[in-house]
N, CA, C and O atoms as a GROMACS GRO file, in nm:
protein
  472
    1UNK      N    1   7.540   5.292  -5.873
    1UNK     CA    2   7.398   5.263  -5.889
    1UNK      C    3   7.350   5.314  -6.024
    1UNK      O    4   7.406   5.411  -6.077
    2UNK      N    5   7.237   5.246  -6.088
    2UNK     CA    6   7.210   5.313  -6.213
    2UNK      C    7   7.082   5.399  -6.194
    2UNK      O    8   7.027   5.396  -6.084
    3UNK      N    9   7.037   5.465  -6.280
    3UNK     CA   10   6.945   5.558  -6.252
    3UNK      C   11   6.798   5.486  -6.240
    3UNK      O   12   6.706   5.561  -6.210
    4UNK      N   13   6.772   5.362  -6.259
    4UNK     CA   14   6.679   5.264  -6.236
    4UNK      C   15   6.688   5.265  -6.054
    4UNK      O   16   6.594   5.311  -5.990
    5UNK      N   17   6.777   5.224  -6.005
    5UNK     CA   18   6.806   5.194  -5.920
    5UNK      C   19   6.807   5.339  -5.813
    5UNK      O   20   6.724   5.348  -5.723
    6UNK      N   21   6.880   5.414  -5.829
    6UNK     CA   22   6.879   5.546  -5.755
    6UNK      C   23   6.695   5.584  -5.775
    6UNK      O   24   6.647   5.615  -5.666
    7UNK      N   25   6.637   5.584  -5.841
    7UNK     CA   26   6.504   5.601  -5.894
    7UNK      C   27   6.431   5.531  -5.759
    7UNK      O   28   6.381   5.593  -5.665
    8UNK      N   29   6.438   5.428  -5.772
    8UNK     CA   30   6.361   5.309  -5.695
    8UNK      C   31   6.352   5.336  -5.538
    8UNK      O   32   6.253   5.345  -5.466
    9UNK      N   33   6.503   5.345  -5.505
    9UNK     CA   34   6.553   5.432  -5.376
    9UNK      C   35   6.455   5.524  -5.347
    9UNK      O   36   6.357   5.498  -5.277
   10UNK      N   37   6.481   5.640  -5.404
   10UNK     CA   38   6.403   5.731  -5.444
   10UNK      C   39   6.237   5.812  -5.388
   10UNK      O   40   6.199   5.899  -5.310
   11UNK      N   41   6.172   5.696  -5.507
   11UNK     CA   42   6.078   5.669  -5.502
   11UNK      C   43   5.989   5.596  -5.373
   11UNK      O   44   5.896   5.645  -5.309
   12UNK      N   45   6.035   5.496  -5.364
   12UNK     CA   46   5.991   5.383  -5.265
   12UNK      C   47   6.007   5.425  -5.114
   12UNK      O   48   5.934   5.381  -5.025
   13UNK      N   49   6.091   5.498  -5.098
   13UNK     CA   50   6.074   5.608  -4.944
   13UNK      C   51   5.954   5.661  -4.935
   13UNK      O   52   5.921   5.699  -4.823
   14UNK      N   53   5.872   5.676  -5.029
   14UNK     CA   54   5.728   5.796  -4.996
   14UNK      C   55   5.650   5.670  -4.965
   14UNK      O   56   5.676   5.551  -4.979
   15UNK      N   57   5.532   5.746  -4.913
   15UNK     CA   58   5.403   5.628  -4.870
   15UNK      C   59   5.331   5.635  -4.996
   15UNK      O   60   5.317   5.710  -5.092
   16UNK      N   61   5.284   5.504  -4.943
   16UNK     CA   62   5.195   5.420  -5.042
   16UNK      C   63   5.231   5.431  -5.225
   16UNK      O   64   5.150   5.450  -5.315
   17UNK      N   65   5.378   5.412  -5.234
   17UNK     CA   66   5.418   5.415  -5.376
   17UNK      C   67   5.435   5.283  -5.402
   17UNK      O   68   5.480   5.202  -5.320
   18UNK      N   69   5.391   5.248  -5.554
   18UNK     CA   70   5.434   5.165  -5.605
   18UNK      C   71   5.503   5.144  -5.728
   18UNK      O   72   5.488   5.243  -5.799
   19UNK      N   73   5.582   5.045  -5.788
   19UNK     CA   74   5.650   5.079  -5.956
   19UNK      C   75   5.558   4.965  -6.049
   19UNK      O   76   5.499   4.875  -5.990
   20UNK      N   77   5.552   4.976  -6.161
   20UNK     CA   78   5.561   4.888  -6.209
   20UNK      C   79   5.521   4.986  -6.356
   20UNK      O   80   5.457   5.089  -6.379
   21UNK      N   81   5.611   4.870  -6.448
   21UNK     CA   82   5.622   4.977  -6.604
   21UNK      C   83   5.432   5.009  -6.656
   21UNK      O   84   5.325   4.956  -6.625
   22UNK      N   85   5.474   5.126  -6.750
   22UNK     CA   86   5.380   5.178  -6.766
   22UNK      C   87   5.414   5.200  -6.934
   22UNK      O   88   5.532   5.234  -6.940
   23UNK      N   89   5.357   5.194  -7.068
   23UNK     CA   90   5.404   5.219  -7.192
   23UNK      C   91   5.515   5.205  -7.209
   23UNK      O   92   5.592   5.291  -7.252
   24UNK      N   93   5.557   5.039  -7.161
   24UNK     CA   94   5.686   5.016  -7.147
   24UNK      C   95   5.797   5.055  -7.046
   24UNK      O   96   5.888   4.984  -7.001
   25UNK      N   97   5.773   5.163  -7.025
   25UNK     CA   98   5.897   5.205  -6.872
   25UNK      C   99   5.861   5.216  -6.748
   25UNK      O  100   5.746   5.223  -6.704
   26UNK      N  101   5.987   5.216  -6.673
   26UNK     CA  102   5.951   5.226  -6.482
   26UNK      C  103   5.883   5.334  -6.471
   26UNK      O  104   5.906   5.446  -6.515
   27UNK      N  105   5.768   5.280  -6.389
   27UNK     CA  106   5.684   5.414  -6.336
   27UNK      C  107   5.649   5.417  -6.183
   27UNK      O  108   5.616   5.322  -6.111
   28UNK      N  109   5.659   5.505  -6.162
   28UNK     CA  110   5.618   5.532  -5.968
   28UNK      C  111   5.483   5.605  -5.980
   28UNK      O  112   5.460   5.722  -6.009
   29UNK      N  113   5.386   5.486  -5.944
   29UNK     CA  114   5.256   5.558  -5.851
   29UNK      C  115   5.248   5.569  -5.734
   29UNK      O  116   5.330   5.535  -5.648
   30UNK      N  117   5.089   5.647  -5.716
   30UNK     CA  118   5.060   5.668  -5.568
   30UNK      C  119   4.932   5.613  -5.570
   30UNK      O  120   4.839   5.644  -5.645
   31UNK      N  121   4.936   5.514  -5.467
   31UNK     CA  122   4.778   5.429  -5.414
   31UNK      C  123   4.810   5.350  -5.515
   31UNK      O  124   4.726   5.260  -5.520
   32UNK      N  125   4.890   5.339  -5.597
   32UNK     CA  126   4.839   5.172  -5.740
   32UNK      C  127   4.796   5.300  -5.832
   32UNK      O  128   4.901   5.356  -5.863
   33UNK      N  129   4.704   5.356  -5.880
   33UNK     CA  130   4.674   5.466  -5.901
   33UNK      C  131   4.752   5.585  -6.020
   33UNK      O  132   4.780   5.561  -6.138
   34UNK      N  133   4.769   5.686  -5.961
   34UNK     CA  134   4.826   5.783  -6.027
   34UNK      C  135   4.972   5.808  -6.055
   34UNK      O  136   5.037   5.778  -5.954
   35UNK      N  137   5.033   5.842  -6.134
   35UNK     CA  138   5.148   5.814  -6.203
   35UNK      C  139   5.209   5.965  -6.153
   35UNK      O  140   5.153   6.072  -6.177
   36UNK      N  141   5.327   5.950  -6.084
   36UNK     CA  142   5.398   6.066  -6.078
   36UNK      C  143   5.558   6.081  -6.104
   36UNK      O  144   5.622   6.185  -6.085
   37UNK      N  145   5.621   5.927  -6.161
   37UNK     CA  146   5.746   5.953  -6.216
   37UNK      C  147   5.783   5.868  -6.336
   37UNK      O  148   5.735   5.756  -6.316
   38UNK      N  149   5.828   5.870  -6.416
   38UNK     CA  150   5.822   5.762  -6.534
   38UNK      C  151   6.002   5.788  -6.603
   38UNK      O  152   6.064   5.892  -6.628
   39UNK      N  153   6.028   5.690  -6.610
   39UNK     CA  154   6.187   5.648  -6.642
   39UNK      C  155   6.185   5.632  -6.760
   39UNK      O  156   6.105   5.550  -6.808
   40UNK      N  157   6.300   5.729  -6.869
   40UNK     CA  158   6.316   5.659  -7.016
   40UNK      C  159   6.507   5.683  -7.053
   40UNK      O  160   6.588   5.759  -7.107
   41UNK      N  161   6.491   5.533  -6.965
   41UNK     CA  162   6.635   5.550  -6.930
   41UNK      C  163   6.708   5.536  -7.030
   41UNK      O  164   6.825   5.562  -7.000
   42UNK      N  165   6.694   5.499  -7.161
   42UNK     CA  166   6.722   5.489  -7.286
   42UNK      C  167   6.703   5.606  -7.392
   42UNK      O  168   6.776   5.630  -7.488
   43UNK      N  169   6.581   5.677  -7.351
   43UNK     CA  170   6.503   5.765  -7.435
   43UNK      C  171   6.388   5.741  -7.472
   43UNK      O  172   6.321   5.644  -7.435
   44UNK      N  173   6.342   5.858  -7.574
   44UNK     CA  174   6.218   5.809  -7.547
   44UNK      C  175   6.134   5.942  -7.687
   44UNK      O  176   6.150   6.064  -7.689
   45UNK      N  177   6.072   5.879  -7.758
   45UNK     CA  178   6.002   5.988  -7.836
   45UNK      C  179   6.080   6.105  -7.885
   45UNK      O  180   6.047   6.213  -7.835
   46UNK      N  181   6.178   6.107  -7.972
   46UNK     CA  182   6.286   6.142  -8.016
   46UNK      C  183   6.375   6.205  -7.923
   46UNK      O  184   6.466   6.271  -7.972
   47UNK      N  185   6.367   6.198  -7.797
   47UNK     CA  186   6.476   6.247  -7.693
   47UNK      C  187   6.582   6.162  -7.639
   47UNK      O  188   6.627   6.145  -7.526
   48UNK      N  189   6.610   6.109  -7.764
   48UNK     CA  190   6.750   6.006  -7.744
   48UNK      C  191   6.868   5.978  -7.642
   48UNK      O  192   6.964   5.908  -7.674
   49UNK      N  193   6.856   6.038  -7.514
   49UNK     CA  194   6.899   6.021  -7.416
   49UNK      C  195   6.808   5.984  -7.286
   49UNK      O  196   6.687   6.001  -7.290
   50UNK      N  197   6.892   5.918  -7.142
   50UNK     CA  198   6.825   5.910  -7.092
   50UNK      C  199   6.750   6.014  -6.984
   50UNK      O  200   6.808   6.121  -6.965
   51UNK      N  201   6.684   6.000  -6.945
   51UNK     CA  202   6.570   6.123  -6.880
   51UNK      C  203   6.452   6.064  -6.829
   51UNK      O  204   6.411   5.962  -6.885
   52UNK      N  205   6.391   6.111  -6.734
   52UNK     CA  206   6.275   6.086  -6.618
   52UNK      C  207   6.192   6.204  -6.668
   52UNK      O  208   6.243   6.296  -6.733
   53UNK      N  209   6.018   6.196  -6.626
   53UNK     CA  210   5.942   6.256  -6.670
   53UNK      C  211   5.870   6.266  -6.508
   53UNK      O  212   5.837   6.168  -6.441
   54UNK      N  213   5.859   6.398  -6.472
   54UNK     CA  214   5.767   6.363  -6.325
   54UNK      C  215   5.669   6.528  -6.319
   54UNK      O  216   5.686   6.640  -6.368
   55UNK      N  217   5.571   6.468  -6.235
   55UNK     CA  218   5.483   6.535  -6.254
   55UNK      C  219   5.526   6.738  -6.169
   55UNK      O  220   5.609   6.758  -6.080
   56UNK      N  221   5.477   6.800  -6.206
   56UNK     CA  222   5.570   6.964  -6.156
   56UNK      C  223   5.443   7.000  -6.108
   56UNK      O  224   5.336   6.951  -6.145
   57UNK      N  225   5.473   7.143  -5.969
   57UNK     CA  226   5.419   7.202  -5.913
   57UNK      C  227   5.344   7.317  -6.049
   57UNK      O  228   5.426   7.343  -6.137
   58UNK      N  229   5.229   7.369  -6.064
   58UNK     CA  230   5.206   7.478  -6.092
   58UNK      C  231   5.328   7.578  -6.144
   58UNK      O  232   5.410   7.614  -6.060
   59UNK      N  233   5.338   7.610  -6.239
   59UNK     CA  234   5.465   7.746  -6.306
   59UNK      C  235   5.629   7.658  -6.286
   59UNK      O  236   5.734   7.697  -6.337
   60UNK      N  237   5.617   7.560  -6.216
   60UNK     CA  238   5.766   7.451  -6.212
   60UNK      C  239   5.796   7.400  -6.329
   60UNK      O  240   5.916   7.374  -6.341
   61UNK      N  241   5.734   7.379  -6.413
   61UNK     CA  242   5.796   7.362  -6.572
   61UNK      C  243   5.811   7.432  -6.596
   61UNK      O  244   5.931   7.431  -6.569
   62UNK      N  245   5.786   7.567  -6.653
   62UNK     CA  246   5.816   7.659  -6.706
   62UNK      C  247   5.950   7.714  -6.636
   62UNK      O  248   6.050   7.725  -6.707
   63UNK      N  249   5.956   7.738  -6.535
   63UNK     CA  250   5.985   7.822  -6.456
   63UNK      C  251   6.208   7.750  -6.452
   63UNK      O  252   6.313   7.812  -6.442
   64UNK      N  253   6.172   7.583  -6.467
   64UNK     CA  254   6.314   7.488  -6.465
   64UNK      C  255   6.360   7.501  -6.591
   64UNK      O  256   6.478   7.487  -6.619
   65UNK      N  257   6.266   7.528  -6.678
   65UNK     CA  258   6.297   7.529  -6.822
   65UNK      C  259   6.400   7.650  -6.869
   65UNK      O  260   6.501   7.638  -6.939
   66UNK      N  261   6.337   7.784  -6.802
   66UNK     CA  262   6.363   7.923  -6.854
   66UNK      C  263   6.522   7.909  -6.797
   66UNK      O  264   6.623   7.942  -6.859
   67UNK      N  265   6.512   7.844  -6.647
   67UNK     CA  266   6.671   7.861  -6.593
   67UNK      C  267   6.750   7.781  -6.633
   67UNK      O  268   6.868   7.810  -6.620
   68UNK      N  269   6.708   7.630  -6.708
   68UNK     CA  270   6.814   7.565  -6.746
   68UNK      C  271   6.765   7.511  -6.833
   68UNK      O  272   6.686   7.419  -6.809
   69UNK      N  273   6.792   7.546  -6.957
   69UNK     CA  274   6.670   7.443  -7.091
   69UNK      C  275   6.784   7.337  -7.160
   69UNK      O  276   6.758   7.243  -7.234
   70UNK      N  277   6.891   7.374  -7.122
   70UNK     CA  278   6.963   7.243  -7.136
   70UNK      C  279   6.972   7.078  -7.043
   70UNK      O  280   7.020   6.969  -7.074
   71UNK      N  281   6.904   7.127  -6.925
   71UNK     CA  282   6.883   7.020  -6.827
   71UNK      C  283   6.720   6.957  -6.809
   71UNK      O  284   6.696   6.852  -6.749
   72UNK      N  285   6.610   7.049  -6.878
   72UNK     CA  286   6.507   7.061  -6.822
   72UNK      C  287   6.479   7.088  -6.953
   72UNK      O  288   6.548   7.152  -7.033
   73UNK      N  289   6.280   6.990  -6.984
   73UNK     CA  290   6.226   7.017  -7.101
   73UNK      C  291   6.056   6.998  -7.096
   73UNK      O  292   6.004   6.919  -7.018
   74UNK      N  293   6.022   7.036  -7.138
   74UNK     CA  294   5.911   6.986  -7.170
   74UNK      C  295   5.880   6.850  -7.260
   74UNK      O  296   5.918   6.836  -7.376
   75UNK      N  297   5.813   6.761  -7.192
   75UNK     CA  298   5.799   6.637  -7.258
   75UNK      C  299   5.650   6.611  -7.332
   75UNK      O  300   5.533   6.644  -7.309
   76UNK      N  301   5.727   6.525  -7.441
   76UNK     CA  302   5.591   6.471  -7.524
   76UNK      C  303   5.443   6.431  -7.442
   76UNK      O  304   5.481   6.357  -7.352
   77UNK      N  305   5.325   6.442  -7.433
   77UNK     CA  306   5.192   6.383  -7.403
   77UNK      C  307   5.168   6.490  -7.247
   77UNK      O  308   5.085   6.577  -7.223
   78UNK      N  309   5.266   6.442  -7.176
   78UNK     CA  310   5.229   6.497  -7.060
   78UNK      C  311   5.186   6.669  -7.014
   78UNK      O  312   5.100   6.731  -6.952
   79UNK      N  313   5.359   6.703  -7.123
   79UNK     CA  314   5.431   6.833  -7.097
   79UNK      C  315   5.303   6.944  -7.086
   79UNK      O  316   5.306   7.039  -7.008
   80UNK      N  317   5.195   6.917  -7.173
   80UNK     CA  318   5.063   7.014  -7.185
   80UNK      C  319   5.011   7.011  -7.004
   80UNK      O  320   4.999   7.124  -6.957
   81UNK      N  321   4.985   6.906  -6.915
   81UNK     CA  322   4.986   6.906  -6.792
   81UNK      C  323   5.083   6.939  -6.701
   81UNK      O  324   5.102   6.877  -6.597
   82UNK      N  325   5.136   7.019  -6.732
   82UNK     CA  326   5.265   7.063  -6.656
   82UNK      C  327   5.381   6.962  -6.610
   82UNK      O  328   5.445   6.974  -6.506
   83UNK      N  329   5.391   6.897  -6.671
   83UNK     CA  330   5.489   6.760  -6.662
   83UNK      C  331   5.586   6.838  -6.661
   83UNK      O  332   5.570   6.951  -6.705
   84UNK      N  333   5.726   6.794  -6.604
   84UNK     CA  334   5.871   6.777  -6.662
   84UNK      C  335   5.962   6.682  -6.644
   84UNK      O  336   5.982   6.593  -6.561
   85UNK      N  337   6.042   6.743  -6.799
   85UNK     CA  338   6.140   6.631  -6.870
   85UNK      C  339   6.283   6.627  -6.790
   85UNK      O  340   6.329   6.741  -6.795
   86UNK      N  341   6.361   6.551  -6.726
   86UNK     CA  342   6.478   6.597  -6.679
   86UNK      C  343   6.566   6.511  -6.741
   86UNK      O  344   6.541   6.394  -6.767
   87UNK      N  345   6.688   6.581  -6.768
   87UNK     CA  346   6.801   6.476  -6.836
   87UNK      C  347   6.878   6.460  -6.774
   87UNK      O  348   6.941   6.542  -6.708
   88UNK      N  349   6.895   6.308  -6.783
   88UNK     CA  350   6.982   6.248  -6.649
   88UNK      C  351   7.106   6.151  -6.724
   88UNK      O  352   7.147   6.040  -6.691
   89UNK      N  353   7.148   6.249  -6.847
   89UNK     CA  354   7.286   6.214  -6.898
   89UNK      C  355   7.373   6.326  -6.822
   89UNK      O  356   7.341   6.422  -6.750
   90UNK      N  357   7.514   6.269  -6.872
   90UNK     CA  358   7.599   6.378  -6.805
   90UNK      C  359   7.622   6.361  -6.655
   90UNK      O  360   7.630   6.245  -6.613
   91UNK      N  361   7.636   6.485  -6.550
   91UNK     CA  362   7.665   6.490  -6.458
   91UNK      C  363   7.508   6.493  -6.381
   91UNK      O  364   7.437   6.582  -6.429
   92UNK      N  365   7.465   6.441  -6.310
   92UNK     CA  366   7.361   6.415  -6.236
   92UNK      C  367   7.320   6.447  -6.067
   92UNK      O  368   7.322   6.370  -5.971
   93UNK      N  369   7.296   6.542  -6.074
   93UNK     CA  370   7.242   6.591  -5.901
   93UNK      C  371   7.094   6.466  -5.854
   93UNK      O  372   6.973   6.453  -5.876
   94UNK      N  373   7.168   6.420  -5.805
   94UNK     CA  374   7.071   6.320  -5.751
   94UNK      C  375   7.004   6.395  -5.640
   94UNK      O  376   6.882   6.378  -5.628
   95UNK      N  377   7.061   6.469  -5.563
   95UNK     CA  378   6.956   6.496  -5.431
   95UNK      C  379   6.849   6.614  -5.531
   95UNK      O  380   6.729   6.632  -5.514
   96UNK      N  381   6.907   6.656  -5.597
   96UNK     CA  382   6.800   6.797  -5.689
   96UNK      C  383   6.711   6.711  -5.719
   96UNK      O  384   6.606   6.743  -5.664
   97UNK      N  385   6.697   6.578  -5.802
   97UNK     CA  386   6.655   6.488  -5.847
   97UNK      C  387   6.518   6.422  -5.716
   97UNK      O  388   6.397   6.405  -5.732
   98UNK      N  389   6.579   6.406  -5.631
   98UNK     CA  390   6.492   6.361  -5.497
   98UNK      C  391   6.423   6.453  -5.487
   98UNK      O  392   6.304   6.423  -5.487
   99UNK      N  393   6.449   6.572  -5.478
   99UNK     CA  394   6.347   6.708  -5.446
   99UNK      C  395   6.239   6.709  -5.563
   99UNK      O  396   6.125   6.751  -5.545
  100UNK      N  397   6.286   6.656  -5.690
  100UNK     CA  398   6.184   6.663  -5.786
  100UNK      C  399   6.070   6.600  -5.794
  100UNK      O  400   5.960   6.647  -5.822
  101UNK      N  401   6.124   6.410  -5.747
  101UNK     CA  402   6.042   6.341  -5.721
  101UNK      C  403   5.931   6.365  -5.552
  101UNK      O  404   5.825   6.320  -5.509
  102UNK      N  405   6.017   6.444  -5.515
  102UNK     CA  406   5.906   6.460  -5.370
  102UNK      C  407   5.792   6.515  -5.448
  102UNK      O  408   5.682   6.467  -5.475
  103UNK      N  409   5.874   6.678  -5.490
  103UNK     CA  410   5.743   6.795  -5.516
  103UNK      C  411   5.656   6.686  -5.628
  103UNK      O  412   5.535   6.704  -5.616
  104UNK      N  413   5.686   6.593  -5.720
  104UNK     CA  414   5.584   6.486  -5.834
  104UNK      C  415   5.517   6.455  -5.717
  104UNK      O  416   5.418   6.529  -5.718
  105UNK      N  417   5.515   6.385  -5.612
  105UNK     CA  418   5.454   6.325  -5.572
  105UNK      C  419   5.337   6.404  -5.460
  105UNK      O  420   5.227   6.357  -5.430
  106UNK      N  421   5.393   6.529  -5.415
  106UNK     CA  422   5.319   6.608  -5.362
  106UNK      C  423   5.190   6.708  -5.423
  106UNK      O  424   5.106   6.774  -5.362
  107UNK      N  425   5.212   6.690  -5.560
  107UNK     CA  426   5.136   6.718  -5.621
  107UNK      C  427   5.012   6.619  -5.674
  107UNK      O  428   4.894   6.653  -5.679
  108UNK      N  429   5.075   6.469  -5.719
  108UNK     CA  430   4.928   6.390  -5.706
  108UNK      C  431   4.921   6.304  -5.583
  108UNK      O  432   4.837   6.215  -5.590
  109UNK      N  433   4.965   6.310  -5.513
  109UNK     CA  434   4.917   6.225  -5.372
  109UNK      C  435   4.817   6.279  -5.294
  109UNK      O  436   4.829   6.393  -5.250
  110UNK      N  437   4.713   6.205  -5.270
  110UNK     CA  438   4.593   6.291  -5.149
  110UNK      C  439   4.659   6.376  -5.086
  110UNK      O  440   4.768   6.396  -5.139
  111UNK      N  441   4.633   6.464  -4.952
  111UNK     CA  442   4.685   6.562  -4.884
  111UNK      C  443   4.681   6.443  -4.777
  111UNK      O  444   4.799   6.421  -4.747
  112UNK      N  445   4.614   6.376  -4.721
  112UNK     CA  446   4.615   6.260  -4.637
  112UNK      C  447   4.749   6.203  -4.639
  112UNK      O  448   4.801   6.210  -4.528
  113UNK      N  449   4.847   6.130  -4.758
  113UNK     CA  450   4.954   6.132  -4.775
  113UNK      C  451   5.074   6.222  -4.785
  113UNK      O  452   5.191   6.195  -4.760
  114UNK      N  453   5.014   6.342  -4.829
  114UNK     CA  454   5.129   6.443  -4.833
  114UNK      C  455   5.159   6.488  -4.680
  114UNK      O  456   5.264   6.539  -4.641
  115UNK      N  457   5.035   6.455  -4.592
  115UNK     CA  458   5.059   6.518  -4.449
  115UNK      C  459   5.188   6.442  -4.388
  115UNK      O  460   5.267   6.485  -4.304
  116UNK      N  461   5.186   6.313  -4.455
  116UNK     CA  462   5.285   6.267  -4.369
  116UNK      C  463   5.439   6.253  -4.414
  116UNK      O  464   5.516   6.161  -4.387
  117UNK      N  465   5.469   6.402  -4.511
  117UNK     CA  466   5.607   6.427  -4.522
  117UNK      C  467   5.625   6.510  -4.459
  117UNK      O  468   5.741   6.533  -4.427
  118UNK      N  469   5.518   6.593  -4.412
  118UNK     CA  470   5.586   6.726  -4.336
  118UNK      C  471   5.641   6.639  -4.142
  118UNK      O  472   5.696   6.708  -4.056
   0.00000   0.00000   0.00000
C-alpha cells in the first residue's frame, strides 16, 4: 500500500471525515470543515521527502521532537499551532502513525465526535 492509501484507511475509519486536497495535497477533515491531516507525499516547502503534517495534542510537538528529531519536526505555517511534521521515508510504524492521526483528530473534532471513539 502507499502512504496515500494507508492514509485514507486511516483516516476514513473516524466519523464524519472527509479528504479532499487542500494547497495541492491529500487532506483529512472533520465535518467538511477543519483540517487535521495533510499528506506531502513528495515533500513539501524544502522538506524534500515524504511526510504527513497532523494536528498534536498540547506539549505533543515538542515533546516527539525532543525524543526523536530525526523522525519528527516541526512544520512550515502550521508548526506555530502546535502542528506536527512526521517523516514517512525509511522504515514506517504505521500503527504509531494511526495513533497520531487519532490524537489529530481528537483534538479538532467536536467532543460530540470524539465521544464516539471512546
Amino acid at each position: 500500500m502507499t502512504a496515500l492509501e494507508r492514509l485514507q484507511a486511516i483516516c476514513s475509519a473516524l466519523p464524519e471525515v472527509t479528504e479532499r486536497p487542500s494547497h495541492g495535497a491529500p487532506t483529512w477533515f472533520v465535518c467538511g470543515k477543519k483540517a487535521f491531516v495533510m499528506l506531502h507525499a513528495d515533500g513539501h516547502h524544502g522538506n524534500e521527502f515524504p511526510h504527513l503534517w497532523c494536528a498534536a495534542p498540547p506539549g505533543g510537538q515538542e515533546e516527539l521532537i525532543a525524543v526523536n528529531p530525526g523522525r519528527f519536526f516541526r512544520p512550515p505555517y502550521v508548526g506555530g499551532r502546535g502542528w506536527l511534521g512526521v517523516r514517512l521515508d525509511g522504515e514506517v510504524d504505521w500503527a504509531e502513525v494511526a495513533e497520531l492521526c487519532q490524537d489529530a483528530y481528537r483534538v479538532i473534532a467536536p467532543n460530540r465526535l470524539v465521544a464516539l471513539l471512546e
